[in-house]
Phi, psi and omega in degrees: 000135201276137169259142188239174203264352192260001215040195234290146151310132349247119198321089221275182180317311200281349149292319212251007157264316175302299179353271168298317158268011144297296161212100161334270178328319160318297209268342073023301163324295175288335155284351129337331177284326204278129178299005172279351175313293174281334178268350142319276210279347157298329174301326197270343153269000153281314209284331175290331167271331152282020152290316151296332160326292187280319181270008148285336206272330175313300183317316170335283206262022135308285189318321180280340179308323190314284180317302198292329187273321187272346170287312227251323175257000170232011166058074173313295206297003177308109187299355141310340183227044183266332162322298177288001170275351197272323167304346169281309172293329155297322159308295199335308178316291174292322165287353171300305193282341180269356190275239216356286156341296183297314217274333179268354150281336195291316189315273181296351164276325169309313167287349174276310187305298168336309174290346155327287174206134179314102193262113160321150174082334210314266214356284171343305191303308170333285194295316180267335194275313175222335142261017167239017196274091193301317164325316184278350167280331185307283186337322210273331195281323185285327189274355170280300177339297206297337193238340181276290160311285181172160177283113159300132152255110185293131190253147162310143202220092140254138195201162197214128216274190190262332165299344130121001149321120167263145174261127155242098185252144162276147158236188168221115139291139168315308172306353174272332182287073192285317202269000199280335170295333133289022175247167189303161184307316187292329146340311208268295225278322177311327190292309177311308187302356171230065173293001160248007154135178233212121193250141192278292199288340143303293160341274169354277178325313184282293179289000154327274190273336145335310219264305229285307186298316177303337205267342199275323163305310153347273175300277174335313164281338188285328196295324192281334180279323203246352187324304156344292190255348146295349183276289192281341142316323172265023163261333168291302181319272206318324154318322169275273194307357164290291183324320201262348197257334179295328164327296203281348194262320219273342169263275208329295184287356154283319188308316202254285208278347200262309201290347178230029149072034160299142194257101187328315193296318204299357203221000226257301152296026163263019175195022141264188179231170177328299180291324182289297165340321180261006182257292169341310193292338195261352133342137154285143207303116167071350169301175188292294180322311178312286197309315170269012165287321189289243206349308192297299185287270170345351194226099185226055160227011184085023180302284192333120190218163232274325185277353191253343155243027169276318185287336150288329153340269167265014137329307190261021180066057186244150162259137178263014163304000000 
């Protein structure tokens, strides 16, 4: 049995307020221990990482729309303009390495997780999504090149169909790949299967939605096995940061605004946003009806209780009768 600094799970209010006014900071800590902690925040780096995933593979294909218009209407290949073909070839470059990256970290933080907590099915997933997949072995192969080896420059591809439609492709030629005779077979075998070369922008496209359909999966079982207990670690979070924010409002509005005759409105857009200010503003004026729209929106951890907004109440001139 795990000893927690806070004892046994789960942790009621009234623990976690003794807690917290021993030492906030201390007490911040110490929830941490509760094991919904760590499968939180491993969810919340895949989801930080597909993201970087995912808006590289966007950038590909910004760029290359990019790319395609400055060849064919604006004369790339000019010798006047090879700075910008060589910064365009260089994004490329840098969106190589980072969809690759990203895409072999989402891989090993999913196996980290996986060892945590029992995702039904991992395996399974596993086995087709990555370890019998030859794209996702190519990929695994490139990103090592890219972080071991060196860094690839993807060479361009134009060609113009008999309706006189043009194409714009980035590749990887086999000759270009010098480490590719080690990398594993189904690599090797992915490579054979394109001997005129590996279109970037398929590729992409394709193992896109491979890694997008696993992380959605992911995330969907974990919620159903971990839900829980990920629940109750942000019901403790979310408790402490209620407690410290009701602190804050509470000196501030006795402190600053009742005891030194301040006017709340004056202060009320540093912490609405445009559209909430003008929702507020369409209110009458100085009412209750007002005031507790201003709380509703500002409080967005549940601080407020009945003695802390009888005190915004009168901060804000109201009678609370």
């Amino acid at each position: 049995m795990t000893d927690y600094a806070l004892g046994p799970l789960p942790w009621s209010e009234d623990v976690l307020t003794k807690a917290y006014f021993r030492d906030f900071k201390q007490a911040q800590q110490s929830i941490k221990q509760h094991p919904g902690y760590d499968l939180h925040e491993r969810s919340r780096s895949l989801k930080a990482v597909l993201r970087m995933f995912d808006n590289a593979a966007s950038a590909f294909f910004e760029t290359l729309d990019i790319f395609h218009v400055e060849v064919h209407e604006r004369r790339l290949f000019d010798r006047v303009r090879r700075k910008d073909l060589k910064n365009l070839e260089e994004r490329f470059q840098e969106i190589l390495y980072l969809f690759a990256s990203s895409a072999m970290t989402l891989v090993d933080q999913s196996r980290a997780l996986s060892k945590k907590v029992e995702l039904p099915g991992y395996t399974e997933r596993v086995a087709v999504t990555f370890t019998d997949n030859l794209r996702h072995r190519f990929i695994q192969e490139l990103r090592n090149d890219l972080i071991h080896v060196k860094l690839h420059e993807p060479s361009w591809s134009l060609t113009t169909n008999r309706d006189r439609t043009r194409t714009t492709r980035f590749m990887l030629f086999p000759n270009e790949l010098q480490r590719s005779d080690e990398w594993h077979r189904l690599a090797k075998e992915y490579l054979q299967q394109h001997p005129e070369g590996v279109d970037l922008g398929a590729l992409i496209r394709e193992y896109r939605a491979e890694i997008i359909e696993m992380q959605t999966w992911l995330q969907a079982t974990l919620r159903e096995v971990a839900d829980a207990a990920i629940g109750d670690y942000l019901r403790c979070n979310n408790f402490l940061l209620a407690v410290g924010a009701r602190c804050w409002w509470r000196l501030l509005l006795s402190q600053v605004v009742i005891q030194q005759g301040r006017d709340p409105y004056q202060y009320i857009d540093r912490y609405l946003s445009v559209a909430e200010l003008a929702e507020v503003q369409r209110l009458p004026h100085g009412t209750k009806e007002q005031v507790d729209r201003i709380i509703n929106l500002i409080d967005d951890y549940g601080a407020c209780d009945e003695e802390l907004r009888a005190l915004t109440y009168k901060a804000f001139g109201i009678d609370k009768s």
